[in-house]
C-alpha positions in Angstrom: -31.8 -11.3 -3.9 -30.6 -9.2 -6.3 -28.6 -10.8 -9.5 -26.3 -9.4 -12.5 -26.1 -10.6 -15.8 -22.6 -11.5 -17.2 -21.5 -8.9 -18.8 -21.9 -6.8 -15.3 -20.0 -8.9 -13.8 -17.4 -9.0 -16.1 -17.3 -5.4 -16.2 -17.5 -5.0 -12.2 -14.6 -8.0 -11.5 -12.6 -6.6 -14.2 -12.6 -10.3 -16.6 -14.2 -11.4 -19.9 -17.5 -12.3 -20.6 -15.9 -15.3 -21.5 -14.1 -15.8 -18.1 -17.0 -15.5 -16.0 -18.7 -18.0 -18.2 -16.6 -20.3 -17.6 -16.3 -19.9 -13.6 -20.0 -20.5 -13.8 -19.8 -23.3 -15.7 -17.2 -25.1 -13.3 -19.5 -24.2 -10.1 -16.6 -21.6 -9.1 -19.4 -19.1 -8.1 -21.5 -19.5 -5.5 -25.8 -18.8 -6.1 -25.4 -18.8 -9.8 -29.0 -19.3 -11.5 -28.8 -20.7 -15.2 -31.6 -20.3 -17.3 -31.0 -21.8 -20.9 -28.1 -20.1 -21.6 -27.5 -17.5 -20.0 -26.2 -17.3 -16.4 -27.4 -14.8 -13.3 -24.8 -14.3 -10.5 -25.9 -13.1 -7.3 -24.9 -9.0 -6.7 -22.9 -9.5 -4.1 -20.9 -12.9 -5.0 -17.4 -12.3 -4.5 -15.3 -13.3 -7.4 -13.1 -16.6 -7.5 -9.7 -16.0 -6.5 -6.7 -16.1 -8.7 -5.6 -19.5 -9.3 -2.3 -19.6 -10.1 -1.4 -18.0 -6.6 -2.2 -21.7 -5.6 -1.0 -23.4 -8.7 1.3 -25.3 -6.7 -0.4 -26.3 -3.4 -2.3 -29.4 -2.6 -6.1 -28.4 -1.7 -7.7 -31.5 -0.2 -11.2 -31.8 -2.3 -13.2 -31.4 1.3 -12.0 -27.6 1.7 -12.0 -26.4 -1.7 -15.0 -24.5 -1.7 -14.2 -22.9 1.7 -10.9 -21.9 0.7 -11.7 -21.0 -2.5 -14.1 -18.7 -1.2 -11.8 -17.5 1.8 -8.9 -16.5 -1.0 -11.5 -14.9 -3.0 -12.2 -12.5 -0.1 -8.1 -12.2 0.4 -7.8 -10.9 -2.6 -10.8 -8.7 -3.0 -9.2 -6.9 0.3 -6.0 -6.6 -0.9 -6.9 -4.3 -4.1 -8.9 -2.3 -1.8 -7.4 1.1 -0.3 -4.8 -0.1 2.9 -6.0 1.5 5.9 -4.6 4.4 7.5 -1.8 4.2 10.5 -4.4 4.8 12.6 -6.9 2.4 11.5 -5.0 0.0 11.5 -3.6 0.5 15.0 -7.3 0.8 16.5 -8.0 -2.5 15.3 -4.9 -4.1 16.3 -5.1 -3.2 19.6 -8.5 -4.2 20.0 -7.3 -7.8 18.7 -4.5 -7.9 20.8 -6.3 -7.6 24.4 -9.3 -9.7 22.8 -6.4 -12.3 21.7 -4.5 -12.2 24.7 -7.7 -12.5 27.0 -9.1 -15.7 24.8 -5.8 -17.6 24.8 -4.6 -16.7 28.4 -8.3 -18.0 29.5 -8.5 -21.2 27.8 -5.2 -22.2 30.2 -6.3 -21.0 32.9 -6.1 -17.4 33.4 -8.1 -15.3 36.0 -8.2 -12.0 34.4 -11.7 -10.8 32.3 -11.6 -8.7 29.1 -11.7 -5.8 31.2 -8.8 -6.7 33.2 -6.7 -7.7 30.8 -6.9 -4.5 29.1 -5.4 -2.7 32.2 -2.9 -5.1 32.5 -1.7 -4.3 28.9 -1.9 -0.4 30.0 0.4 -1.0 32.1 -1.8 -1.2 35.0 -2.1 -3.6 38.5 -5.3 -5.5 39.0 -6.2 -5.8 42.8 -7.0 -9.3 44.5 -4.9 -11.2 41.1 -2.1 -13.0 40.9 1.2 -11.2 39.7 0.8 -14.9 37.5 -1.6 -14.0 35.9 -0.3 -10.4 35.4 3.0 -11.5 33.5 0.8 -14.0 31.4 -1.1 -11.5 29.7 2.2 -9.1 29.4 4.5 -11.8 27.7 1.8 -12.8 25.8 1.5 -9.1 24.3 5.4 -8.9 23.7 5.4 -12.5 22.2 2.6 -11.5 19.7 4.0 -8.0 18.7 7.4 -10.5 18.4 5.2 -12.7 15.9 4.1 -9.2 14.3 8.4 -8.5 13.6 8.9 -12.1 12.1 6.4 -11.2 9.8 7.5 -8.1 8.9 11.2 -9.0 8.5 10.7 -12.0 6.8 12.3 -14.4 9.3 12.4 -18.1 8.1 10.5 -19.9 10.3 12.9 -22.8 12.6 13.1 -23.9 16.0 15.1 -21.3 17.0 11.7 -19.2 16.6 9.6 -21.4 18.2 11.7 -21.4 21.5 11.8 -17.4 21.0 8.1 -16.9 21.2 7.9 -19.6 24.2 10.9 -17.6 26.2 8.0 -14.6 25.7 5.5 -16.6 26.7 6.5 -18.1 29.8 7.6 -14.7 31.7 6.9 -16.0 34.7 8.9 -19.3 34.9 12.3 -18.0 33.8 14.0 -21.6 34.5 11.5 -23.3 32.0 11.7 -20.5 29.0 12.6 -22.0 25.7 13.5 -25.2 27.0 12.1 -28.5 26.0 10.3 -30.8 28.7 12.9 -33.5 30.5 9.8 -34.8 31.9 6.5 -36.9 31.0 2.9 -34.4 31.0 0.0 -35.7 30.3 -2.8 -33.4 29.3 -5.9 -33.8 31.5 -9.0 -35.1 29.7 -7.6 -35.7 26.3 -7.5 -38.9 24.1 -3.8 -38.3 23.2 -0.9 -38.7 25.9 1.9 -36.6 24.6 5.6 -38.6 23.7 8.2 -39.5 25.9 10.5 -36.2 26.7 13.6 -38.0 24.9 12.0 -38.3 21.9 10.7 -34.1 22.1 13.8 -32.9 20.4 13.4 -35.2 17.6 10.1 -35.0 16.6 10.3 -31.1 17.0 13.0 -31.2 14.4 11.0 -33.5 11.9 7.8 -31.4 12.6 9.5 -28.3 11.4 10.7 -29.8 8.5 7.9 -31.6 7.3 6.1 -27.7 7.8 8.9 -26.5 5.3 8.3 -29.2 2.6 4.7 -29.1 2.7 2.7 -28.4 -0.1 -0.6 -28.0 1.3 -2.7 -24.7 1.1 -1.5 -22.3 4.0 -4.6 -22.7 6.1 -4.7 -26.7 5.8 -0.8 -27.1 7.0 -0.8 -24.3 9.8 -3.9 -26.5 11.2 -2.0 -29.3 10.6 1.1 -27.8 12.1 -1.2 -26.7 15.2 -2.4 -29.7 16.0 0.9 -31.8 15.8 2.6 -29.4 18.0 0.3 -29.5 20.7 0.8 -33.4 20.3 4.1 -32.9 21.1 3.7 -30.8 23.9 7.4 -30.0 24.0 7.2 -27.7 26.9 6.7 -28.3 30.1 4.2 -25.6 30.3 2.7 -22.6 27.6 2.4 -24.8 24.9 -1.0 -23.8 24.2 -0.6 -20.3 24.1 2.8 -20.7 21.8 1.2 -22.8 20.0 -1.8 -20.3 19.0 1.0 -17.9 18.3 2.8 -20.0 16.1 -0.4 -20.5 14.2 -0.8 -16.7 13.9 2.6 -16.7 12.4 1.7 -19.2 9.7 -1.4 -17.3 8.9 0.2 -13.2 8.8 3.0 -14.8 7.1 0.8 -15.7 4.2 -1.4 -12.3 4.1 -4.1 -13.8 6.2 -5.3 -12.0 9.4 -4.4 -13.8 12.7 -7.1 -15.5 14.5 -8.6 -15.0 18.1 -9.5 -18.8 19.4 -12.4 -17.9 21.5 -12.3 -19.3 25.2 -16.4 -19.7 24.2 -15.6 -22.5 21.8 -12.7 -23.7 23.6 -14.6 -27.7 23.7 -14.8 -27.5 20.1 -11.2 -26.2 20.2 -10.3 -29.5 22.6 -12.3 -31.6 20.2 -10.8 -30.8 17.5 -7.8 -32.5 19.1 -9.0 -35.7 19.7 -10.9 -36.0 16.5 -7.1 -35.6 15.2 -5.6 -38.1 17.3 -8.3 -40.7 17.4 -9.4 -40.9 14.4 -6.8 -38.9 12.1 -9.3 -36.3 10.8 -7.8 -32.7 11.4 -11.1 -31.6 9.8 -12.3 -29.9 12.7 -9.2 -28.0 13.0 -9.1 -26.9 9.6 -12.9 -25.8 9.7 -12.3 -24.0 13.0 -9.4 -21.6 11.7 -11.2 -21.5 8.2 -14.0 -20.3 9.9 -12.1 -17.8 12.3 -9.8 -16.5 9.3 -13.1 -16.3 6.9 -15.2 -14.0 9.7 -12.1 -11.5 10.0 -11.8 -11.2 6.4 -15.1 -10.5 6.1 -15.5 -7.8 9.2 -12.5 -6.0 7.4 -14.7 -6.0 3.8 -17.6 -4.8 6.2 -15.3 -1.6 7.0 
């Protein structure tokens, strides 16, 4: 591996000498090598992120490095030069059928990759379900939705939640947007969702618990993720809202939105139990940290 002395590395990040000393000293940098007094950082450590951004947010002592290290490659992306209209439409239409595909799966859904990308051409798949068909569609116009909240700065509220959802659910027109009036239970899992007449409620105290939270964005949209699903307010595409929802938390605060693979869809259901058995979101929070880290990463790779 090949290491820079301090004063590179001040140069290169743009800090003191003095500033780099100290984000050695408090372990800030990852692979540092100290040799009496003088410190070698590895050539391609990315530097700390900003600080103050966060100077107000609870970061629970278990992710610190990983976010640390996630908001560190954040902000190394956002100096960089912004991609061109067509750039950035190539890869977000890659992410959109890969998104759509991965979520629509994990309920359920019949269509592969391939398939799906037709479908979101605009295109009929022989021997499949029109079901499947308007899944993958209102999933697309739900997510480009999510990509117009973003962009317009829309305070997030019930109101949006049931908007995404009426999306969502294209093919059960009776059931868009409107909160279960009956039990569910979700097959297999550790947690039985409430009692419908408590949905609107808890729904209500959700969102508002999500507004007041201090946490760092990726610990409270795992944490918002996880209590939703709990919920379960719909009587069906909660799952898929719910992913969306979490995409909304992310974009909203300059992350990239995240692709939950149907491949690690039993660490995904997991997660959930973990959560509500023993009241550890950690595997939630490591899942989308993960996830969020791995797209920052491919976009420095560009």
């Amino acid at each position: 591996m090949e290491y820079r002395n301090v004063a590179e590395t001040a140069e290169l990040w743009g800090i003191s000498d003095r500033r780099v000393r100290i984000l050695c000293q408090q372990g800030k940098i990852e692979g540092v090598i100290q040799k009496g007094r003088a410190y070698f950082i590895p050539a391609d450590a990315v530097k700390p992120a900003d600080g103050r951004r966060l100077r107000h947010k609870e970061i629970s002592e278990p992710y610190r490095a990983r976010f640390s290290r996630i908001d560190a490659l954040k902000e190394q992306l956002e100096k960089r030069r912004p991609l061109t209209t067509g750039e950035r439409g190539r890869l977000q239409e890659e992410f959109l059928v890969e998104y759509t595909y991965n979520s629509n799966a994990i309920e359920g859904n019949t269509l592969t990759l391939q398939e799906t990308a037709l479908v979101l051409e605009g295109l009929t798949v022989d021997q499949k379900p029109l079901k499947d068909h308007l899944e993958a569609v209102g999933h697309k116009e739900a997510f480009l939705f999510v990509q117009e909240l973003v962009r317009d700065k829309v305070p997030f509220s019930e109101a949006v939640i049931r908007q995404i959802h009426t999306l969502v659910l294209m093919d059960r027109p009776a059931d868009r947007g409107v909160y279960r009036r009956i039990p569910v239970r979700i097959l297999g899992a550790y947690h039985t969702p409430p009692d419908p007449v408590l949905v609107p409620e808890l729904m209500e105290k959700l969102v508002r618990e999500s507004a007041g939270s201090k946490r760092h964005p990726l610990e409270k949209a795992a944490l918002f993720h996880l209590k939703f699903e709990g919920i379960h307010p719909f009587v069906d595409g909660n799952g898929r809202t719910g992913r969306l929802i979490l995409n909304l938390f992310l974009m909203q605060n300059g992350y990239p939105p995240v692709n939950v693979k149907f491949a690690d869809r039993r660490r995904y259901y997991a997660a959930f139990d973990r959560f509500f058995r023993d009241g550890d979101a950690g595997g939630m929070v490591e899942l989308i940290a993960e996830y969020v880290e791995e797209r920052l990463a491919a976009y420095a790779a560009l």
